[in-house]
Structures are given as structure tokens and as C-alpha cells.
C-alpha positions in Angstrom: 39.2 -2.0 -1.4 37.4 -5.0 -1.9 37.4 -7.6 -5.2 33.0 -8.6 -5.8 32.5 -9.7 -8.8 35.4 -8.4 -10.7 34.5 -5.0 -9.7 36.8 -3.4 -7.3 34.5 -1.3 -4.5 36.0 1.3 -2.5 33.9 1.2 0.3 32.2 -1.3 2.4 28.0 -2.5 1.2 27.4 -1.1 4.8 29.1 2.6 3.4 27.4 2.7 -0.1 24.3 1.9 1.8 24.1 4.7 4.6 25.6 7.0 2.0 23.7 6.2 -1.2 20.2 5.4 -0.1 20.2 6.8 3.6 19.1 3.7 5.3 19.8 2.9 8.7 21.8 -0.6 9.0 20.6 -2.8 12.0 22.7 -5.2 13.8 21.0 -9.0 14.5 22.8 -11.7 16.1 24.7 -14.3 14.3 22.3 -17.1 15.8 19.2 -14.8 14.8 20.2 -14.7 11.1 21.4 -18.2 10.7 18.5 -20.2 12.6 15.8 -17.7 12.7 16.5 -16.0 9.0 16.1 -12.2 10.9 16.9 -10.8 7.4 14.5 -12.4 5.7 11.3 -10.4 6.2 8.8 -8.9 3.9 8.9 -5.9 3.1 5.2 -4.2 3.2 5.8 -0.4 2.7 8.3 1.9 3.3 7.7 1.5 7.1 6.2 -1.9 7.6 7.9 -5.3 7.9 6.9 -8.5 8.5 9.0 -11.1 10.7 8.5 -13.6 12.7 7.4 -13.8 16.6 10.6 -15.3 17.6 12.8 -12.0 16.9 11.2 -9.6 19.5 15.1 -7.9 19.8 14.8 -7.2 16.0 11.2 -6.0 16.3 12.2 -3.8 19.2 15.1 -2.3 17.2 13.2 -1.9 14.2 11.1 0.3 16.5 13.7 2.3 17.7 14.2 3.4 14.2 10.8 4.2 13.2 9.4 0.8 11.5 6.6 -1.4 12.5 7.4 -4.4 13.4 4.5 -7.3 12.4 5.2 -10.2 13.7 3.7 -13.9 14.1 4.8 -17.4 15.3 7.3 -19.0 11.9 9.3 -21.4 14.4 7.5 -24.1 12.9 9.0 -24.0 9.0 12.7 -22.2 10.0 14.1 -26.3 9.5 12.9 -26.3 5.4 14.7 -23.0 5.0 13.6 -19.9 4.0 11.2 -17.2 5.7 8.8 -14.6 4.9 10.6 -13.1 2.2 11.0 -16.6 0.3 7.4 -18.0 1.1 5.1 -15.5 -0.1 3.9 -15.2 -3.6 4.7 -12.1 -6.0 2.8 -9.0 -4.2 1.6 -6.4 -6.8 1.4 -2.7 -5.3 2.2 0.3 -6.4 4.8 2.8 -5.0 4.6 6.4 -3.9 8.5 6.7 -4.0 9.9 8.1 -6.7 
């Protein structure tokens, strides 16, 4: 058991989400996430992600579990922080999930 926020949780954020949402949780390298900001793609649809050129293991694992994988050269803005996720502007779609 685990103190966030005041809140006690029983179970690990990688437990409630396998078992409340059913996503698959993928592994990236302590180096990927730090330098190269691996979790920090955008999010186009339910099966389409956006991340940069210099993660091909990610891409590759995000193919193994069904996504696509877009990618193009970030390298260049990594050292002012932030990737895909942080420098895009609002997107406005609508969802099919309910």
C-alpha cells in the first residue's frame, strides 16, 4: 500500500492500469525516457502515436502490440524540454469510444 496524495492505493498505477482500462504497459529505457522523452508522444487515435525517429525500440514495441508507430527526426529540440505531447497545439477530434 502506497501514500499519493493522501489517498492510500492498494495496488500499484501499473495494476489499476492493466486492470481498470486493459492497456498494455510498455517498458522504455531509463536513458530513452530521460533524454529522449519516449513517453511523451501524441496520441492520434486509439491506435496511432506519434514519437520521434530516435526511439525505433519503442516504435518496434509499440508494433508488437498493435499500434502504429509515426515517427520523425525531434533530436534537434530534446535540450529545451518537452516533446510531441508538449509542443503541439490543442487538437480538436471527436471520439468513437464511448
Amino acid at each position: 500500500m502506497r501514500a499519493l496524495g493522501g489517498k492510500r492505493w492498494k495496488t500499484s498505477a501499473r495494476r489499476r492500469a492493466e486492470t481498470d482500462k486493459g492497456w498494455q504497459l510498455i517498458k522504455v529505457s531509463l536513458e530513452d525516457a530521460e533524454r529522449k522523452l519516449a513517453c511523451n508522444g501524441l496520441v492520434l487515435d486509439e491506435n496511432t502515436i506519434l514519437i520521434a525517429a530516435e526511439l525505433p525500440e519503442l516504435a518496434n514495441e509499440l508494433a508488437k502490440a498493435g499500434q502504429t508507430a509515426v515517427t520523425t527526426p525531434f533530436s534537434a529540440v530534446y535540450w529545451q524540454g518537452g516533446a510531441f505531447r508538449c509542443w503541439h497545439h490543442p487538437l480538436v477530434r471527436e471520439s468513437t469510444l464511448s
